[in-house]
C-alpha positions, -999 to 999 in steps of 0.1 A, spaced: 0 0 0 15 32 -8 10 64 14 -19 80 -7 -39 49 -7 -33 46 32 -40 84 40 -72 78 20 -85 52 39 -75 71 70 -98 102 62 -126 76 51 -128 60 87 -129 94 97 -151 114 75 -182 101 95 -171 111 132 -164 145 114 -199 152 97 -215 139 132 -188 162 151 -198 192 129 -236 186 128 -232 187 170 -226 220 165 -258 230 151 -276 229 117 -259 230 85 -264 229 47 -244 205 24 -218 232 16 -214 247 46 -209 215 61 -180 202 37 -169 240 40 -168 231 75 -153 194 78 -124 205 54 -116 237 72 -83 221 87 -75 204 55 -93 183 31 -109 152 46 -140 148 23 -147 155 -7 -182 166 -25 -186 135 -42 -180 119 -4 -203 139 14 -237 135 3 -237 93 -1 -227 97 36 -252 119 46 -272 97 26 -267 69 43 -266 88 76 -300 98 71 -313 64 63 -298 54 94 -318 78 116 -289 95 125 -289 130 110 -330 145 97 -328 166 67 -352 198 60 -354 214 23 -356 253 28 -367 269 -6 -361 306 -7 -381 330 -29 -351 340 -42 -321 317 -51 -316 279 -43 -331 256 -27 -306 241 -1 -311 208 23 -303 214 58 -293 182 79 -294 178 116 -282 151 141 -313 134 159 -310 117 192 -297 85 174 -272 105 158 -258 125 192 -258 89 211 -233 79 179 -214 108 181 -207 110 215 -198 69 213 -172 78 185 -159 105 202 -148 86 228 -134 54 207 -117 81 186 -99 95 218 -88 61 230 -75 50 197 -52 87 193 -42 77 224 -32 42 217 -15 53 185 4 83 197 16 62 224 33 34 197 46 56 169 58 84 191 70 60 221 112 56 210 128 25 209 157 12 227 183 32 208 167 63 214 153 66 181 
């Protein structure tokens, strides 16, 4: 596996904890959302997001509202629902246990100090 292939299926596993994360902040439209998830640097891309939310929204975890304006687009707005706060809050703390595991094997040095 080379190191794009491996850093893509990194920001895969973590695209998901990321919209949920983002969502617990409050409602958002598709845009602003991958605005939003990719502010730090790119972790999803368009064609990413909205099968997620998709599928998130099949799952019950995130409800979705159409606003249409008078004026200018319609946009969807998505939400997280209890479901979808229980999950976030349940990845959030895997998430926190697993940095901690890794950081502690790849930074730890070995036995010549390296």
């Amino acid at each position: 596996m080379d190191i794009a292939a491996w850093q893509t299926q990194l920001r895969k596993g973590a695209a998901e904890l990321a919209v949920l994360s983002v969502l617990g902040r409050g409602e958002r439209y598709g845009l602003q959302l991958l605005h939003a998830v990719n502010a730090a640097g790119e972790l999803v891309t368009e064609g990413g997001l909205y099968p997620l939310l998709s599928r998130l929204e099949k799952s019950g975890r995130i409800a979705a509202r159409w606003d249409v304006p008078a004026t200018g687009n319609p946009r969807k707005f998505y939400t997280l629902t209890d479901e979808g706060r229980r999950l976030a809050a349940e990845m959030r703390a895997g998430w926190i246990a697993f940095r901690t595991t890794i950081a502690t094997i790849v930074e730890q040095e070995d036995e010549h100090g390296a």
